[in-house]
C-alpha positions as CSV (number, residue, x, y, z in Angstrom):
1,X,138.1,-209.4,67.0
2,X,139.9,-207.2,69.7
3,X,143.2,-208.4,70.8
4,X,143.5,-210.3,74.1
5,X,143.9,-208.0,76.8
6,X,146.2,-209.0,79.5
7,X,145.7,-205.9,81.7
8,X,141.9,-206.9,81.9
9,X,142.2,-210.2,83.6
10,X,142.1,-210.7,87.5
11,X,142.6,-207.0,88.0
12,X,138.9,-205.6,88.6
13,X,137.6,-203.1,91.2
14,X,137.7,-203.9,94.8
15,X,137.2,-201.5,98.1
16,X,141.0,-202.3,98.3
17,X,141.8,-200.5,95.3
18,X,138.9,-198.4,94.2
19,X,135.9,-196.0,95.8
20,X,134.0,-193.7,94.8
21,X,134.9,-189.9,94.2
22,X,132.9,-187.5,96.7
23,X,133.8,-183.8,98.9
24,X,132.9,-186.1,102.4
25,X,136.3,-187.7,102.1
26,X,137.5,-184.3,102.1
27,X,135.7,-183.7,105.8
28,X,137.0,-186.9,106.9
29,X,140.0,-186.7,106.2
30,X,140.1,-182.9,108.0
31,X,138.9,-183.9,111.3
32,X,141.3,-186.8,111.8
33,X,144.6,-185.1,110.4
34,X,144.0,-181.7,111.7
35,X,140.9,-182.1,114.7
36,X,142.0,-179.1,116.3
37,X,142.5,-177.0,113.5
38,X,139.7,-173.9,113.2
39,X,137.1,-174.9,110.8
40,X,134.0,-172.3,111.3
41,X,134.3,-168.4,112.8
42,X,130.8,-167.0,113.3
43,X,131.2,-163.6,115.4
44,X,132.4,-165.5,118.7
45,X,131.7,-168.7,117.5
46,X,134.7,-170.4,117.0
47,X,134.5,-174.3,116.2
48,X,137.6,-177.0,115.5
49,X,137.3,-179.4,112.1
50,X,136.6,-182.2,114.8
51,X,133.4,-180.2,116.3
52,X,132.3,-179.1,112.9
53,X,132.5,-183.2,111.7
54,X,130.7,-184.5,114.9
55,X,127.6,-181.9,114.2
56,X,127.7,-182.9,110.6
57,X,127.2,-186.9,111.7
58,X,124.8,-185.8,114.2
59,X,122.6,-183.7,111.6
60,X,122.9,-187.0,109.3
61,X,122.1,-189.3,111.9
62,X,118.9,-187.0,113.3
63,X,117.8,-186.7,109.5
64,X,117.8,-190.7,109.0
65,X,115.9,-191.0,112.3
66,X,113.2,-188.6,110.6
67,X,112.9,-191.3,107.7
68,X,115.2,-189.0,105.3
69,X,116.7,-191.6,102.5
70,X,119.1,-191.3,99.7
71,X,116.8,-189.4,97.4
72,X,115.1,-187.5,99.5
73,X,115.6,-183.6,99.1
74,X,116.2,-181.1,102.3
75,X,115.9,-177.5,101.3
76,X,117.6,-174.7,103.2
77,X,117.0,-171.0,103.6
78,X,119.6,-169.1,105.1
79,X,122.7,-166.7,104.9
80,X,126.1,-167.6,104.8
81,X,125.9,-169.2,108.4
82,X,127.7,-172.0,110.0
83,X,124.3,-174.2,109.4
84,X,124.2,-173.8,106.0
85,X,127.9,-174.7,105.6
86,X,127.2,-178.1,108.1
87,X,124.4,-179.0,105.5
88,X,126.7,-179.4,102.7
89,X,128.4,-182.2,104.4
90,X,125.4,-183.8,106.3
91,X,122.9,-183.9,104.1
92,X,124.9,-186.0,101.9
93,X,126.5,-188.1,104.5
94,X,122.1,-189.1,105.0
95,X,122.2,-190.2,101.8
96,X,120.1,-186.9,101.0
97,X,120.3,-184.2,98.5
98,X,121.2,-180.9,99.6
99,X,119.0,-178.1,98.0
100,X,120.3,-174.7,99.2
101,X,117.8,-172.1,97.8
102,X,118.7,-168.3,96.4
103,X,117.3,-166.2,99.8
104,X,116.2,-163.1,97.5
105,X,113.2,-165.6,95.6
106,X,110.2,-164.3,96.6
107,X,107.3,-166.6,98.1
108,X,106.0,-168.1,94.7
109,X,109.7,-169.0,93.8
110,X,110.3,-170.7,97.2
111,X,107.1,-172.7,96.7
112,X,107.6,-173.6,93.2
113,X,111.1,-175.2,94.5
114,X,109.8,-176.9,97.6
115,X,106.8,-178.3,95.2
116,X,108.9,-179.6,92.4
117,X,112.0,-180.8,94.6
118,X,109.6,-182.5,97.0
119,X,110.9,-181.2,99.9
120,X,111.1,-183.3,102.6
121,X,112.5,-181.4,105.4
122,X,113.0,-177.5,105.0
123,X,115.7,-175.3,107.4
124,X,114.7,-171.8,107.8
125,X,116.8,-168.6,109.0
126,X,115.1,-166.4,111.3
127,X,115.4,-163.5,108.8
128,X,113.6,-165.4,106.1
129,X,110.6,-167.0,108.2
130,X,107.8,-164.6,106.6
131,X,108.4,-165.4,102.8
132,X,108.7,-169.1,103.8
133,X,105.8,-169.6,105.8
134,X,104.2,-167.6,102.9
135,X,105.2,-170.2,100.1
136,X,104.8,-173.1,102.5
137,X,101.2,-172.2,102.7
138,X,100.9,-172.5,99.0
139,X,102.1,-176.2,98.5
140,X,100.5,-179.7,98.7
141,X,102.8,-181.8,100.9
142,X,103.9,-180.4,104.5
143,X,107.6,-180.8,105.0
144,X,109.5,-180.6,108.4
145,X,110.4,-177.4,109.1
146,X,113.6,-176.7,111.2
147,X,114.2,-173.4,112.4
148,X,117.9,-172.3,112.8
149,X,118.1,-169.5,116.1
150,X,121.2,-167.8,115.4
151,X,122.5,-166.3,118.1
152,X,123.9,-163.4,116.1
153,X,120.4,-162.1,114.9
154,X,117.7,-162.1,116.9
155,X,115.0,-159.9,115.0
156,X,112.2,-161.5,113.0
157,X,111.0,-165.0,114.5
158,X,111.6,-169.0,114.5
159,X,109.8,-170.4,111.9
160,X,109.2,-173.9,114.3
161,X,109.7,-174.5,117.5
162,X,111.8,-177.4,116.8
163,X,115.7,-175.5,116.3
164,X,118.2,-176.9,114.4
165,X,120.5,-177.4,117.5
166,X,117.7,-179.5,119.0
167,X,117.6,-181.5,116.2
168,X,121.0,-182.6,115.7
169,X,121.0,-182.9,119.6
170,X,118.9,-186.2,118.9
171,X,121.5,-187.2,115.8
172,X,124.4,-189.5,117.1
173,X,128.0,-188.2,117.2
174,X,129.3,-191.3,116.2
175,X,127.6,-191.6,112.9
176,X,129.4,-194.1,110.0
177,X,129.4,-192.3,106.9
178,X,131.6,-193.1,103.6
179,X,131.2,-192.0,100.3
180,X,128.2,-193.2,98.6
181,X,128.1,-196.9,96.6
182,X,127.6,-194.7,93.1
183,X,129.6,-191.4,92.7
184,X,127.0,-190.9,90.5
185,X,124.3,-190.2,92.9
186,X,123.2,-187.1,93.3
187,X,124.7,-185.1,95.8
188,X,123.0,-181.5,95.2
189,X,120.1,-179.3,93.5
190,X,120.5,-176.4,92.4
191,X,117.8,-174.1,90.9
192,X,118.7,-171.2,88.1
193,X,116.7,-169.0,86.2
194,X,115.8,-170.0,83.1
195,X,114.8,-168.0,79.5
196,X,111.0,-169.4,80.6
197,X,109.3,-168.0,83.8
198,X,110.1,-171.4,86.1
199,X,113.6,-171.9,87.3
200,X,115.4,-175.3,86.1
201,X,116.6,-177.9,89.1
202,X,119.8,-178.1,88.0
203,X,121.2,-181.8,90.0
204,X,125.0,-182.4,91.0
205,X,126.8,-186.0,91.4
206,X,129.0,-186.9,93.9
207,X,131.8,-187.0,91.4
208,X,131.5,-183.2,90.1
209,X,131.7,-181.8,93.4
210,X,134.6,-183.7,94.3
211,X,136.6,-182.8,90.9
212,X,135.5,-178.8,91.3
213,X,136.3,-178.4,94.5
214,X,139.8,-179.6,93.2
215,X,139.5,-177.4,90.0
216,X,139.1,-174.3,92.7
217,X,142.5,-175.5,94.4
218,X,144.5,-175.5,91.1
219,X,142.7,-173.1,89.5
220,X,143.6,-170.5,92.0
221,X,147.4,-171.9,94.0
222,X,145.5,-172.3,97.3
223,X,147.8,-174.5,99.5
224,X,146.6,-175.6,102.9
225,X,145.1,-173.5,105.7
226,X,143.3,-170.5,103.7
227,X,141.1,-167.9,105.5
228,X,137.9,-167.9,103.7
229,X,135.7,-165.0,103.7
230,X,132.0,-166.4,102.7
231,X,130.9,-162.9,100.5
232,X,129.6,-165.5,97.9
233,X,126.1,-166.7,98.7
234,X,126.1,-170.6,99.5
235,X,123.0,-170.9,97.6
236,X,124.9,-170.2,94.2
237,X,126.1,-173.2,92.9
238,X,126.6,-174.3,96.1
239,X,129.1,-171.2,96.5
240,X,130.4,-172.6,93.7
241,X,131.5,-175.4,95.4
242,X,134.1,-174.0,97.7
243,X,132.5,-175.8,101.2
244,X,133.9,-178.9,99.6
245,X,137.4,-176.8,98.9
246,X,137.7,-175.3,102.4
247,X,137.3,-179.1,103.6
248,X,139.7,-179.9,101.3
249,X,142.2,-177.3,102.0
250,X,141.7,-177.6,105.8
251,X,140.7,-173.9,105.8
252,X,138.4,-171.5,108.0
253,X,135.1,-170.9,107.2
254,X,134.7,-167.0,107.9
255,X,130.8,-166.5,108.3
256,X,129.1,-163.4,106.6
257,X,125.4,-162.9,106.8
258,X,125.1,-159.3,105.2
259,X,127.4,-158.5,102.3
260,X,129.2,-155.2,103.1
261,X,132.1,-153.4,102.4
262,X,132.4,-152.5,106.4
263,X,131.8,-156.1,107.4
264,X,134.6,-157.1,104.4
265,X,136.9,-155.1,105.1
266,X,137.1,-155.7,109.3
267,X,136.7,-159.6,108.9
268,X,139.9,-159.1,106.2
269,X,141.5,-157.2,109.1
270,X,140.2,-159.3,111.9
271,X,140.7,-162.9,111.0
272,X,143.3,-162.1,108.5
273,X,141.3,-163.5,105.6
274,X,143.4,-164.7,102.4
275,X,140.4,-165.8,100.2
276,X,136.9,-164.5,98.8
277,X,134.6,-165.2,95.9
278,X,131.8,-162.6,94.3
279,X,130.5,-161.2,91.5
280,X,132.2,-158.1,90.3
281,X,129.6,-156.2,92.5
282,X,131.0,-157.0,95.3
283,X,134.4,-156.0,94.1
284,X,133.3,-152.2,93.1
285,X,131.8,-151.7,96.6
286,X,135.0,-152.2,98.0
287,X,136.6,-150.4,95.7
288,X,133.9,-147.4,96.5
289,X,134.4,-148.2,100.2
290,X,136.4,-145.1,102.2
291,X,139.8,-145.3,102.1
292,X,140.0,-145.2,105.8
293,X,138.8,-149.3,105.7
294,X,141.2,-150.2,103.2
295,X,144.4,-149.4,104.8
296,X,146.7,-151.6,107.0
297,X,146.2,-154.8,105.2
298,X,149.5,-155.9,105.3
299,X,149.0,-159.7,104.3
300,X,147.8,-160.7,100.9
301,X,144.4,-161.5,99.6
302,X,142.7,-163.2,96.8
303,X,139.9,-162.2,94.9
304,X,138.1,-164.7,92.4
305,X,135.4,-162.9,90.5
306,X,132.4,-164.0,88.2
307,X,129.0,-163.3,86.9
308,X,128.9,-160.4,84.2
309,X,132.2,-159.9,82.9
310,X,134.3,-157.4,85.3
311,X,134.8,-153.9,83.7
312,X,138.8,-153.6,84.0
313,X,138.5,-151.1,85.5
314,X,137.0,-152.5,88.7
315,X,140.3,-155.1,88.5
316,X,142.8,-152.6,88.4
317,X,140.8,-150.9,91.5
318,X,141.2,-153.6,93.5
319,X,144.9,-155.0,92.6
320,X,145.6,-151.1,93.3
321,X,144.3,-152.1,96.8
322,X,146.8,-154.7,97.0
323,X,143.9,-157.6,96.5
324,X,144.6,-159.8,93.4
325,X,142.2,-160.9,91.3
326,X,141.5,-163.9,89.3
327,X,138.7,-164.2,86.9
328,X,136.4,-167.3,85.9
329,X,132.8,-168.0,84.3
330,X,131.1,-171.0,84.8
331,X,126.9,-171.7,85.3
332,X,125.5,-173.7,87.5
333,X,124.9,-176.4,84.8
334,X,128.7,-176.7,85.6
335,X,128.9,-177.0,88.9
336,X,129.7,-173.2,89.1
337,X,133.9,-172.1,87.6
338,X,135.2,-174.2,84.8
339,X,136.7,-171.5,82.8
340,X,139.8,-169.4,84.3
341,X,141.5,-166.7,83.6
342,X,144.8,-167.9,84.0
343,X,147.9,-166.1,84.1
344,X,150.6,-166.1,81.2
345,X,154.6,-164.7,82.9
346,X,154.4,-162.7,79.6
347,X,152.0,-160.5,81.0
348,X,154.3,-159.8,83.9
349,X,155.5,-156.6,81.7
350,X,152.0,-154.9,81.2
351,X,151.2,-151.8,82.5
352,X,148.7,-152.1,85.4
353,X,145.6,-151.3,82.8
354,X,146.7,-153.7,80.0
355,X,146.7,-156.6,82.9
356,X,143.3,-155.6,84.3
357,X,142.5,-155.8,80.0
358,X,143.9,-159.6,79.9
359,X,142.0,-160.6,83.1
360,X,138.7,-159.0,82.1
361,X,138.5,-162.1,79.3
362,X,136.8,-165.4,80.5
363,X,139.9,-167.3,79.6
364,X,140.7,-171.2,79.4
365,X,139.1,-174.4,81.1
366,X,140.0,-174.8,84.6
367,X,142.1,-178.0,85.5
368,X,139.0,-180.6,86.3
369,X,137.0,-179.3,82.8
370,X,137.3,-181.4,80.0
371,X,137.0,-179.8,76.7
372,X,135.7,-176.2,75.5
373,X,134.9,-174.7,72.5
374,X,133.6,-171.9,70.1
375,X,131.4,-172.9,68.1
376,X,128.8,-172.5,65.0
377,X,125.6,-172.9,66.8
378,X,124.0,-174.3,64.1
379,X,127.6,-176.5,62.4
380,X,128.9,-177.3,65.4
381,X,131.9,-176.0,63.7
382,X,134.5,-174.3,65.9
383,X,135.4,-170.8,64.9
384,X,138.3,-169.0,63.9
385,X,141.0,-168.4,66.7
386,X,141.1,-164.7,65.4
387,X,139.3,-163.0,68.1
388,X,136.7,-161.3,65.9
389,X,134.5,-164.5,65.2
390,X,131.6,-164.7,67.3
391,X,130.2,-168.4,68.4
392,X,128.6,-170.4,71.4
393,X,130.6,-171.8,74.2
394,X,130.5,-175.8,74.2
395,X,131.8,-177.4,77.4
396,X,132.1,-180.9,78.2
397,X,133.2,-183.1,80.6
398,X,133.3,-184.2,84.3
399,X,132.0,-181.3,85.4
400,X,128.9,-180.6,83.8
401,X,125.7,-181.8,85.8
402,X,123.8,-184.3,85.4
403,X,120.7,-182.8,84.2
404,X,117.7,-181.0,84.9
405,X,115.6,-182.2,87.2
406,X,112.4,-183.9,86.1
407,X,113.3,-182.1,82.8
408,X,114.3,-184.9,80.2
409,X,113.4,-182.9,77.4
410,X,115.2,-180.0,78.7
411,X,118.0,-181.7,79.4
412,X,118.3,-183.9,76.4
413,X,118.4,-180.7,74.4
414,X,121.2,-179.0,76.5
415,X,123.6,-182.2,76.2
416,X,122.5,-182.6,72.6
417,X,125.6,-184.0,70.1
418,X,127.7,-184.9,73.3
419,X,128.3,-181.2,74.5
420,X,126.8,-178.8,77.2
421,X,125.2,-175.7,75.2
422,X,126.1,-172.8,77.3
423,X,123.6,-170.1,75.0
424,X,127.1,-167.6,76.0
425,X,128.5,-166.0,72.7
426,X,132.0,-165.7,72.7
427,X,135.3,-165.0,70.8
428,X,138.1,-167.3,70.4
429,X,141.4,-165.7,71.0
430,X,144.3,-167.0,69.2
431,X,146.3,-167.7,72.5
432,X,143.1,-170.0,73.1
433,X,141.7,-167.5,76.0
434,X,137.5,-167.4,75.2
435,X,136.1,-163.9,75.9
436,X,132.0,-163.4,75.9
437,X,130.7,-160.5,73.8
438,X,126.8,-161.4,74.0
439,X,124.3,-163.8,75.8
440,X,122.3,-165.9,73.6
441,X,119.8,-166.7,76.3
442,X,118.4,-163.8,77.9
443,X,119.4,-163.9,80.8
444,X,120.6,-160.5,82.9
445,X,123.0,-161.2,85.8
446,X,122.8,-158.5,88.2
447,X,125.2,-158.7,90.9
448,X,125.7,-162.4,90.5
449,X,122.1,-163.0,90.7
450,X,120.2,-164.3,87.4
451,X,117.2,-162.5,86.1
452,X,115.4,-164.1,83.0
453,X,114.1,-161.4,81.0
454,X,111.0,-163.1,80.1
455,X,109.5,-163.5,83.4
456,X,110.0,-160.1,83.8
457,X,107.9,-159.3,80.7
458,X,105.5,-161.7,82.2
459,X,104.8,-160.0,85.2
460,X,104.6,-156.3,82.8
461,X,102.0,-158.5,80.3
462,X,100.2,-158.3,83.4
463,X,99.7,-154.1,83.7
464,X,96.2,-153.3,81.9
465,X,97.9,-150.3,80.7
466,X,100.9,-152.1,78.7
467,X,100.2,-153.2,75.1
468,X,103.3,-154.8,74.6
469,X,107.2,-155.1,76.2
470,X,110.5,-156.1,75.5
471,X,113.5,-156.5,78.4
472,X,117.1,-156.4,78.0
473,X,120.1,-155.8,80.3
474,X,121.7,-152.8,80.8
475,X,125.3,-151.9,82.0
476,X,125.2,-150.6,85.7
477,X,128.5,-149.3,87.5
478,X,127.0,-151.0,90.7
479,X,125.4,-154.1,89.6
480,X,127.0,-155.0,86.3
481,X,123.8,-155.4,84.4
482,X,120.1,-154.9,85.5
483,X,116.8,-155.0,83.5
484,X,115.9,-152.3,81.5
485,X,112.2,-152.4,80.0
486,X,110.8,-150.9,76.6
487,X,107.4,-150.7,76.8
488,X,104.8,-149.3,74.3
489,X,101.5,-148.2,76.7
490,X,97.8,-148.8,75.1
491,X,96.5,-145.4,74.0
492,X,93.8,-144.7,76.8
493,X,96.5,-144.9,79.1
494,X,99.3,-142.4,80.7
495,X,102.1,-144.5,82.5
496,X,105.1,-143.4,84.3
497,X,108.4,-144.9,84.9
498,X,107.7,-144.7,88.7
499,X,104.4,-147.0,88.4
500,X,105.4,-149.8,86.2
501,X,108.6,-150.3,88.2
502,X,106.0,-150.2,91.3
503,X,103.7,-152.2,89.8
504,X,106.6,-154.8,88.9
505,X,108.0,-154.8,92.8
506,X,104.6,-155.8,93.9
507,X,104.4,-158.7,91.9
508,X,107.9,-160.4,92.0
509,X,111.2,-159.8,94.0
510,X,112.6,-156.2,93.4
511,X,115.7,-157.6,92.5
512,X,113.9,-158.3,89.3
513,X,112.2,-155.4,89.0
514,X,113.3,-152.7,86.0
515,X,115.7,-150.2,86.9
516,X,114.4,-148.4,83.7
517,X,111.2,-147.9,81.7
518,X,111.7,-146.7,77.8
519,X,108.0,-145.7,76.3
520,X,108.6,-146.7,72.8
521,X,107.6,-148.3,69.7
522,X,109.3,-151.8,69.7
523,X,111.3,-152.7,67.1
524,X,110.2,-155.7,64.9
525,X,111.5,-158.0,61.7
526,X,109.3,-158.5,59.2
527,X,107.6,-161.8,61.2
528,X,106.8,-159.8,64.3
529,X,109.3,-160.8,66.4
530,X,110.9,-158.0,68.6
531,X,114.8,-157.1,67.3
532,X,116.5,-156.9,70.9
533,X,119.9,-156.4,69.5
534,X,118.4,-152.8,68.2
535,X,117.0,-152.3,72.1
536,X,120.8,-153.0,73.5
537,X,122.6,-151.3,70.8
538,X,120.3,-148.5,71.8
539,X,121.0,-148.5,75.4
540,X,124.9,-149.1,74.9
541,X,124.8,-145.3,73.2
């Protein structure tokens, strides 16, 4: 029998003592200690922390009036905008569950989402009202659509005649909103590309996006009051969670609907930005960028980078520039960074290229992650410390989601034996920094964005004049990896690299498209399964 524990009597729960973890605290909290401080900059929109909190009740209130209930999913399409950014804090304050959604998906994508999310109420961008009304047409249940008129781009057209600003117009300002009963509930869905054709919902609780948007703070010495510049899509991991951390940190939301070095470098100038997130993409196009835009920053900016690994190279380019960089990997199974790159004083020494060298590796769990390992796939047994051993990364802890949406099975086998399977092969350094050397799934990341492999072969399977295909990634300067096809053409047939890749674009998102076309006999084993490791070793000489 367990001993008597005194620390267990009389001294339960109670709303004096306990409440649940959740990022609308962080909101809250914001617009009642700092109301006038500058939340949102969107061109010459400029809104305070207590405008941007009154809009986020009013799009929570306007939402319940429309029958929207805790469970209840609201998609939204859209750029890096202030409405997007309002979403992530009223949605949840409805009880709802935010589902941003990658803008690049093509119709078919869209409507796979809004079908197996159950969209109740979708908000459209101007720019993307043709590939929505396109997938919309192809599903069962009609949602609300809201269409969000943004002053700052007026081509293409509203998607409904009911706005966004309308709608909240009907929510009330003075909306009561608390963190939810369960931190548990979920709070977000998120969709990635999985090593089958259909993406995965991955879902979010209340509690994760709390403790990451923490883990960003720590993880990266923010302090109060950063300028953030919003070159990380919102629709990623919910830009990895850094809404939440802006809230947090009582920053300013810089807006940024097109992703260029110009527009970079003049809102860095402009509004003085301290703080930006992207894949390494994004980094080498500044780096490329003319010199002319890079001078006179005279404050200092920080980079956080993730996706496919960063060549050093493009980290040394930019701490050159005076922009410091800080590396992470994460998935959106973990709510986005819980892995850092952190930095060691006895590094301080290293010659510029040596530091860009320690950065490049993924590194150690980020403050709010629980456990990580390298590890046997098979065992289970961690591997050497010796940074030659190859394993798969295990993570574990408050920050891994809560599952795949109506995906038991799925998600069953991805928590199996108590840890999160990332499918990421990795090296175990003996200062206990990780460092990936292959991807067990196969999954390309091309600037940030996720490409399975296999739905690219799909859509080749397709070609009459394609007897069989094989897709891996390949290193690119500009996008860190994109998909590379080996095909082997049916005899009656002449094909060029020109059509397939055509023929590819007119099924799917170009995005996903091949970059390359290799006419080839494929590799096999002795089974008839395609050796891919052959294929990459191929295109790495």
């Amino acid at each position: 029998m367990s001993k008597h524990n005194i620390y267990e009597i009389g001294l339960d729960k109670t709303p004096a003592n306990y409440e649940s973890l959740s990022p609308l605290s962080f909101l809250e909290r914001a617009a009642s200690v700092y109301p006038d401080y500058t939340a949102i900059v969107h061109g010459p929109i400029v809104r305070t922390w207590k405008e941007t909190e009154s809009r986020c009740r009013q799009l929570a209130s306007a939402l319940n009036k429309q029958g929207v209930r805790e469970g209840d999913t609201v998609s939204v399409v859209a750029p890096n905008i202030p409405e997007v950014f309002e979403a992530h804090f009223g949605v949840p304050m409805s009880g709802a569950v935010l589902n941003a959604i990658n803008t690049r998906l093509d119709a078919d994508a869209m409507a796979f989402i809004f079908q197996h999310a159950e969209s109740k109420v979708v908000i459209v961008d101007r720019e993307f009202t043709d590939v929505v009304n396109k997938a919309l047409k192809m599903i069962a249940h009609k949602p609300l659509v809201i269409a969000i008129d943004d002053p700052l781009y007026q081509q293409g057209s509203l998607i409904s005649p009911l706005t966004y600003e309308e709608f909240i117009c009907g929510g009330d300002e003075g909306y009561l909103y608390g963190p939810p009963a369960d931190e548990w509930q979920a709070i977000s869905l998120n969709y990635t590309s999985g090593t089958t054709g259909n993406p995965k919902g991955v879902v979010y609780h209340h509690r994760g996006a709390h403790l990451n948007a923490v883990s960003n703070i720590l993880s990266w010495g923010m302090g109060q009051f950063p300028v953030y510049l919003w070159t990380l899509p919102m629709f990623h991991c919910n830009g990895w969670c850094f809404p939440w951390t802006i809230a947090a940190t009582v920053g300013v939301s810089v807006s940024l609907r097109h992703v260029r070095a110009d527009d970079i470098f003049a809102a860095i100038h402009e509004h003085k930005v301290t703080h930006f997130c992207g894949a390494p993409i994004v980094l080498n196009m500044m780096n490329n960028a003319d010199d002319g835009m890079k001078q006179g920053i005279d404050h200092q900016v920080y980079a956080m980078t993730a996706g496919s690994a960063p060549p050093a190279s493009v980290i040394e380019g930019m701490e050159t520039m005076g922009i410091e960089v800080t590396h992470v990997y994460g998935l959106t199974e973990t709510y986005g960074p819980c892995v850092v790159c952190d930095w060691q004083r006895s590094w301080d020494n290293l010659s510029g290229q040596e530091k860009a060298r320690m950065k490049a590796r993924q590194g150690v769990r980020s403050p709010m992650q629980g456990e990580l390992m390298v590890a046997n796939p098979v065992t289970m047994e961690p591997v050497a410390k010796n940074g030659a051993e190859m394993g798969e990364i295990f993570l574990r802890g408050n920050i891994v989601m809560k599952g795949y949406l109506k995906n038991p099975s799925t998600t069953d086998e991805a928590l199996a034996e108590g840890w999160f399977r990332t499918g990421d092969l990795a090296v175990w350094h003996s200062d206990n920094y990780i460092e990936i050397k292959d991807r067990s799934k196969d999954i390309i990341i091309s600037g940030g964005e996720n490409i399975s492999s296999i739905e690219v072969e799909d859509v080749l399977y397709r070609h009459p004049g394609i007897e069989e295909v094989a897709v891996i990634a390949m290193p690119d300067e500009k996008w860190g990896e994109v998909p590379c096809a080996f095909v082997k053409a049916r005899e009656e047939f002449v094909l060029s690299q020109e059509e397939v890749i055509e023929f590819c674009r007119s099924q799917m998102a170009h995005f996903k498209a091949p970059k390359k076309v290799v006419f080839t006999q494929l590799p096999k084993t002795s089974t008839g399964k395609v050796q891919k490791y052959v294929l990459r070793n191929l295109v790495r000489e």
